[in-house]
N, C-alpha and C positions, 0 to 999 in steps of 0.2 A: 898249285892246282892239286898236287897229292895228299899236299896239307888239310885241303877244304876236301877233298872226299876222305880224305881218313876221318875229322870230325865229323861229317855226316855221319859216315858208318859209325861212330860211337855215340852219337847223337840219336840213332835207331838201335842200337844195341839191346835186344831183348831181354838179356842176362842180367845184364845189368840193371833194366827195372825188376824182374824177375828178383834178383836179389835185394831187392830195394823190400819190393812189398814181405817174402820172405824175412827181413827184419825188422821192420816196422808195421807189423801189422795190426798188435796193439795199440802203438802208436796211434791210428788211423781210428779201431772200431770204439777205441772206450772213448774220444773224443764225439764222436760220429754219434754214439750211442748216446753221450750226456745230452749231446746240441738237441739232437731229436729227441729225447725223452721231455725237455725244459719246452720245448715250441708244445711238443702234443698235452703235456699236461699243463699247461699255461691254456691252453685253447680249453679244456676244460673248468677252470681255475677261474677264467673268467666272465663274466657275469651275459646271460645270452641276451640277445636282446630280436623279438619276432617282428619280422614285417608281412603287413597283410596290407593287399592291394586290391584296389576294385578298377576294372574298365569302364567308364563312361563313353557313350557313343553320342556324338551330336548328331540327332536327326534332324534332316531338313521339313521345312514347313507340308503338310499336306496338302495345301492349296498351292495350285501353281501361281508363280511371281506375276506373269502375265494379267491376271482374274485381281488378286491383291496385292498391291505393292506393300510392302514391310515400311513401318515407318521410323524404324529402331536405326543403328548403328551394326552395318555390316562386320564390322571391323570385330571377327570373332576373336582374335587373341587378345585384343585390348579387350573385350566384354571379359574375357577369361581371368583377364590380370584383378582386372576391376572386382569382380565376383571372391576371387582368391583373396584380396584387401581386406574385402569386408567378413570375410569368412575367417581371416586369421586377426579380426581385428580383436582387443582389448575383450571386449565385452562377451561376443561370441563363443573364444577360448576359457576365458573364465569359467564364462556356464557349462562348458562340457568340463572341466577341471573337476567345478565342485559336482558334477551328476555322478560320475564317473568315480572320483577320490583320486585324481591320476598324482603322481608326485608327492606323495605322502610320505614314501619308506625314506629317508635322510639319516642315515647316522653323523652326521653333525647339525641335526637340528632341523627344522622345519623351515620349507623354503620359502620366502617371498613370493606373491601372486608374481612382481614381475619376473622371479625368476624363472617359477612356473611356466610362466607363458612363455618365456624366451628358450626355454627347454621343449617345449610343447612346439613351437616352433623351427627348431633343428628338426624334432622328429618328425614332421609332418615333410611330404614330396609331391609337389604337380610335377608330371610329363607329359606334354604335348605328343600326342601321335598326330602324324605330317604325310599324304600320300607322295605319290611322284609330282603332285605338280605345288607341292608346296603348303599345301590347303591344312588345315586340321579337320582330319575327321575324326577323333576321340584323342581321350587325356586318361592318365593313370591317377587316380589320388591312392596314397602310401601315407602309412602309418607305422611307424617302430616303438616297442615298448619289447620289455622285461616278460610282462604274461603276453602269453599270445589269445587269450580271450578279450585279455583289456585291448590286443593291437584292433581284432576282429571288429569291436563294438565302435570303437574311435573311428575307424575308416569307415562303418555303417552312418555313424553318426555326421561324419564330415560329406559323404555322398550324399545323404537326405539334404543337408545344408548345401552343397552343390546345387541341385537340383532345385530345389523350393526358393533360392534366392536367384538361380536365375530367369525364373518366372516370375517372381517379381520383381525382378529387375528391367526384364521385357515387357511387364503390363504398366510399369510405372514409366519406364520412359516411352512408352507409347500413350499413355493416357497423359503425358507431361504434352509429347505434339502434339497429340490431339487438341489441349486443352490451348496449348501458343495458338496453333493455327485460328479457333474459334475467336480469340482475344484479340488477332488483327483480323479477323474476317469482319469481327465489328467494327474495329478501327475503320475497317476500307467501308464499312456500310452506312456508318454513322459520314464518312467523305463524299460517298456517290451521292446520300441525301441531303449534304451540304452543297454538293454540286448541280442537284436537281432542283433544289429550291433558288438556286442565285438564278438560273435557268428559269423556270415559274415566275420570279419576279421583273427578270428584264423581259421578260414576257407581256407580264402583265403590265408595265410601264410604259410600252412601246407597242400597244395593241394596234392593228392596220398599217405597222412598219415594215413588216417580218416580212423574209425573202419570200418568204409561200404564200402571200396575200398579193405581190404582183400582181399575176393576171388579174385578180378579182378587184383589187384596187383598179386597174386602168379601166375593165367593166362600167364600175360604180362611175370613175372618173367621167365615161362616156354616156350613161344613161344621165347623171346629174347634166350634164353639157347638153343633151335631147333636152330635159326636163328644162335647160335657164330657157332653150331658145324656143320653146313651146311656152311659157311662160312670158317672156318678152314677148311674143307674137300676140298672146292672149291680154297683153298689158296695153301694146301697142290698139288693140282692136276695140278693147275696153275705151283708153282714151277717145278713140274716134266716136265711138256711140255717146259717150260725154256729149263731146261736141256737138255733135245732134241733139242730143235731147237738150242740151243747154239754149243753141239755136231755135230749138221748135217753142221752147218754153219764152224766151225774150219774143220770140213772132205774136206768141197768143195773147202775150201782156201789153206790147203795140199794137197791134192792131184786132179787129173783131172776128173776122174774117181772112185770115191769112192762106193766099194760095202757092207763092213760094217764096223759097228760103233767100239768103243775101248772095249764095252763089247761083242761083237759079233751079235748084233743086226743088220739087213741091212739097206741100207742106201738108201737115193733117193727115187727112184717112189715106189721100193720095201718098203723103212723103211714107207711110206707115206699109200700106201696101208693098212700094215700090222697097222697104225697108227689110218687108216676109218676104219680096221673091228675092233678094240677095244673097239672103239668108240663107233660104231654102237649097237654092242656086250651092252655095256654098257645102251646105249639109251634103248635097247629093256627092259630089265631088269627094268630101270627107269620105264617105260612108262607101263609096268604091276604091279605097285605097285602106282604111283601117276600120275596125270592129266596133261597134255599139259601145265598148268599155272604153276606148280611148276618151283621153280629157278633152282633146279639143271638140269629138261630137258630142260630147256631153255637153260642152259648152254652150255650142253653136244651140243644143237641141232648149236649153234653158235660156239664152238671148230670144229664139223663136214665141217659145211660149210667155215670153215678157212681151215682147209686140205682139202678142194677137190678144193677149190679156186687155192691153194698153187700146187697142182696137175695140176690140169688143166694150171698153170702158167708153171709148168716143163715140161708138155706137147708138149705145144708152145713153149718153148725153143730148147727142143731138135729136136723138127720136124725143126725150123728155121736153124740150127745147120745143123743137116742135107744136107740141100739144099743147102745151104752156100757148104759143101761139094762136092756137085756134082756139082754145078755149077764151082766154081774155084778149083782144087787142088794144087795150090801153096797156097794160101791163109789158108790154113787147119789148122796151129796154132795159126792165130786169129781168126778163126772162133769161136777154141775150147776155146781160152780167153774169145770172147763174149758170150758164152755160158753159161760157167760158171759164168760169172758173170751175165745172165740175171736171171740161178736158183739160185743166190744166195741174189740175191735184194729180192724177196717175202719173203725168210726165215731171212733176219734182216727186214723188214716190222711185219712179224709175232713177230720176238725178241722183237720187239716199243712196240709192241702192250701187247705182254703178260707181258714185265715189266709196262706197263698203268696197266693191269688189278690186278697184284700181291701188287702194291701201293695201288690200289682202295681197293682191297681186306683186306689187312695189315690196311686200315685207318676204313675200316669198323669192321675190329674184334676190333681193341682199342675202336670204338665205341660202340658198343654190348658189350663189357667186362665195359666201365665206366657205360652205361645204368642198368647193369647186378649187378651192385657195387652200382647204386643209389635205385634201387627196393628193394636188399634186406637191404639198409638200412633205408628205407621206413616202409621194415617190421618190423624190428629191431624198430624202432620209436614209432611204430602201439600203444604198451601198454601207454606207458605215455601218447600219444596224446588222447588216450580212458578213459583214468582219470581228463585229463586235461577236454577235452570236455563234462565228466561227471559234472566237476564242476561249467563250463558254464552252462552248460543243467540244472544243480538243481536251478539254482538262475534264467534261466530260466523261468523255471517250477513253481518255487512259485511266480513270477512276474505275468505271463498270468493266474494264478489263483485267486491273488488279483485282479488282471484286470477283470476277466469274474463275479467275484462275484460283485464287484464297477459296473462293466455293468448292471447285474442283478437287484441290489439296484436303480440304477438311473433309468433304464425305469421304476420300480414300482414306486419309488414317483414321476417321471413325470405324470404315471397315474392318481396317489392320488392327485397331483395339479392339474393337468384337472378336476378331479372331486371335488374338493376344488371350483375351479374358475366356472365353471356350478354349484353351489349350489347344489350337490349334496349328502356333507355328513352331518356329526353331524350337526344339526343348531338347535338354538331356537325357538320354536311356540308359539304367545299365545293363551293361551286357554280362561283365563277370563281376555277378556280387560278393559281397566281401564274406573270405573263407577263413577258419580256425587257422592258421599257419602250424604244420606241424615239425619243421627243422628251423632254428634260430636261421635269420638273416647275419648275425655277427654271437659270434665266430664261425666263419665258416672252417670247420672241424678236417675236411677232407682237407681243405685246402691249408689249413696249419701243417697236417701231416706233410705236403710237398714242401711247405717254406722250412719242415724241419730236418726235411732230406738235405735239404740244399744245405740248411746252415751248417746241418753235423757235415756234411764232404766238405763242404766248407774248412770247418774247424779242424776238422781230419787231415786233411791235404796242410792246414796250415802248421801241425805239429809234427806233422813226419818232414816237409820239410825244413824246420828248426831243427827237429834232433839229426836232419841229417850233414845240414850243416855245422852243427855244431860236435861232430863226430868227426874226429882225424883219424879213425884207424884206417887200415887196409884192408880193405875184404875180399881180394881176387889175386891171382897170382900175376894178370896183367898188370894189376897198379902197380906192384914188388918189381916188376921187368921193367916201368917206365921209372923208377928212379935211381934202377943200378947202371952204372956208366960203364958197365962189359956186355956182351951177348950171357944167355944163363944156355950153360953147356949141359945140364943135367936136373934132374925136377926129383925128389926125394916124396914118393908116393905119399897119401893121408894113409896112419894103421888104425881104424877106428876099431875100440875092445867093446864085445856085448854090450855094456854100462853105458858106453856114448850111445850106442844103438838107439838101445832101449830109451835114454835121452832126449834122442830126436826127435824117438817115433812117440814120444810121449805132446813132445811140443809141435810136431805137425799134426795131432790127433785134439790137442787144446784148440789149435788155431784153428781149426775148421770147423769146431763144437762152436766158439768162441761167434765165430763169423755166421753158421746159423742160426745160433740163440739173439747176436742182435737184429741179422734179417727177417726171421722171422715173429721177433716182437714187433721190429718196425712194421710187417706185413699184417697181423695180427691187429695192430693200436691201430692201422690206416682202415683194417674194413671194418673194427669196432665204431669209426670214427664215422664210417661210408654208411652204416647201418644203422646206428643212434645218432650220428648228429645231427 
């Protein structure tokens, strides 16, 4: 324990460095002095080279996102990288090479475009500014060269190029959406009128099928079914009057005089009579249940005026008849021939005619009964045609909805390229434009001067202690006492004469001349360095 605080205490023994630097302190300054002299004129020596920067600011769009959506590519760093590609691309660099003359000074000869470029591109620097939440809101472009007019003009030149190609890089990929979007909006348009036309035609194919003709089909359905059985009734009624008139006509051609029929019915003006009040009978009936326009009082009203026709014909016959009578009485059995055959022409005129109408009649019920036969198979139809045209309608339906949403889509990025092409969205601003640089970027001259403090204490420290190592004398009367093996009973004073005096005080008056003259060139060459470099 006494051992390790005895080396302590020699371990902090002030004398002992005290004496150290005392002999080695040229040791220490002229090394000190070389290191640092070689680092600061080395920083001069070498060739400077200026960087000039500019801040570009990304401003956001002036129209709110809300009003018009962007139809670009959010993704600002990748638009950044993308922009910086083409900006450092082959072609680009070249052209500012040759505007400029950059990379011309070679003393080994004249460089290659690629090497050019590939130097042109070390020197060039994007940095992303990043707020707190990650975002870019502006970049630095940098420029280094040798002149610092030529760094100035290059960074002017690469910021205009920043800028002008990210505007069109923004109107081009927005006029690119715009343009996809219009290329399937016709797609989808040229589909809904493929869709609308197959619709049009099962349409037209399946006319009075359709779900939405129901009600009016079973209408039709039921007025045609009024119309057969008013028809039949008017066929049925036709027939009967047949029969009469065919009856009254076989009565007149037996016999001369006929006053009734084979069922006991009377015949002639009587059967004709009894024939209008039936009629009549009938009309009245009609004509308090439905309107003058109805078929069947039409009907009736047209049977009426064919019997009083056919009357009034038998009328004049028989008045003619008559007279014929009284004027000749031989002549009295062809009177009663012509007679009879004048009332028996109206009644086969009336036979023409009701077999015309019983045909008409007869072609009209097959009519009504096939119409009767197509309706309800119409109906019959109805369900499949209303599945079928369901399944038009759904390929429909998702047609004109990819249509209205592609509609939708396209006028918004037509918006967002209008405002694309008026500069009106994202663009670049700058904020600090690019200045003259007036201290090199390398070397940094102050900061040689520290790397050449350090190297010379460095170098200093490493030569004082070699010589001190490599120095066996004894320089204190302690060391003299640790290697004699008695105690020292008596110490023999130093007699220093004038001449060592003078000696000393010559070599403690060097060394401190010594130690200002190199602190203060080093002080000297660091603000030379601080002020010119």
């Amino acid at each position: 324990m006494a051992d390790f605080e005895e080396q302590n205490s020699e371990g902090l023994d002030i004398q002992r460095y005290l004496g150290v630097v005392k002999r080695r302190h040229f040791h220490f300054l002229i090394p000190f002095f070389v290191g640092w002299t070689v680092v600061w004129v080395a920083s001069w020596i070498l060739p400077p080279r200026y960087k000039s920067s500019t801040l570009i600011l990304v401003e956001q769009p002036s129209m709110p996102k809300d009003y018009v959506t962007p139809n670009i590519n959010d993704d600002l760093q990748q638009r950044v990288q993308t922009i910086t590609q083409q900006i450092l691309s082959r072609t680009n660099l070249l052209h500012i090479i040759d505007q400029l003359h950059l990379y011309t000074r070679n003393h080994g000869g004249d460089l290659t475009p690629d090497e050019k470029i590939a130097r042109m591109r070390k020197d060039i620097d994007i940095e992303l500014v990043r707020d707190n939440y990650d975002h870019i809101t502006a970049f630095n472009v940098n420029y280094t060269s040798p002149d610092p007019r030529l760094a100035q003009m290059v960074t002017t030149e690469l910021t205009n190029l920043f800028i002008n190609e990210n505007l069109e890089v923004r109107q081009r990929q927005s006029e690119d959406t715009t343009q996809f979007l219009e290329s399937q909006l016709e797609a989808a348009r040229k589909d809904l009128a493929a869709q609308e036309d197959r619709i049009r035609q099962f349409k037209a194919q399946h006319v009075g099928e359709m779900p939405g003709q129901l009600t009016s089909n079973l209408q039709i359905l039921q007025g045609l079914q009024a119309q057969l059985q008013s028809e039949e009734d008017s066929l049925g009624a036709a027939r009967q009057q047949r029969v009469y008139l065919q009856t009254l006509a076989d009565q007149y051609r037996a016999t001369q005089v006929p006053v009734k029929s084979a069922d006991g019915s009377p015949m002639g003006l009587p059967g004709i009579d009894e024939q209008l009040q039936r009629l009549r009978a009938q009309l009245a009936d009609l004509t308090s249940r439905y309107t003058d326009r109805h078929p069947d009082v039409k009907k009736l009203k047209e049977e009426i005026a064919k019997d009083e026709t056919l009357r009034t014909q038998m009328l004049a016959a028989l008045k003619n008849n008559s007279s014929d009578k009284a004027a000749d009485g031989s002549g009295a059995g062809q009177g009663t021939d012509a007679a009879q055959l004048a009332m028996l022409a109206p009644i086969e005129s009336q036979l023409r005619s009701n077999q015309f109408e019983i045909t008409n009649r007869e072609h009209a019920v097959a009519t009504l009964k096939a119409k009767i036969e197509d309706y309800q198979g119409r109906l019959n139809q109805e369900p499949i045609r209303e599945q079928q045209l369901a399944d038009l309608t759904r390929g429909y339906d998702q047609s004109k909805a990819s249509y209205d949403d592609l509609l939708k889509k396209k006028n918004e990025s037509s918006m967002a390229t209008s405002m694309e092409l008026l500069q009106q969205g994202e663009r670049f601003r700058v904020v600090d434009a690019a200045v003259l640089p007036q201290k090199p970027e390398f070397p940094n001259r102050l900061k040689f001067c520290g790397i050449g403090i350090a190297a010379g204490t460095g170098l200093g420290l490493f030569f004082v202690v070699l010589f001190e190592m490599m120095d066996d004398r004894l320089h204190t009367g302690e060391e003299i006492r640790k290697l004699l093996p008695a105690e020292v009973i008596g110490e023999i004073p130093v007699v220093v004469n004038p001449s060592d005096a003078r000696l000393a005080h010559h070599k403690i008056w060097l060394a401190w001349t010594s130690a200002a003259f190199v602190f203060a060139t080093v002080l000297v060459g660091s603000a030379f360095s601080y002020l010119r470099g």
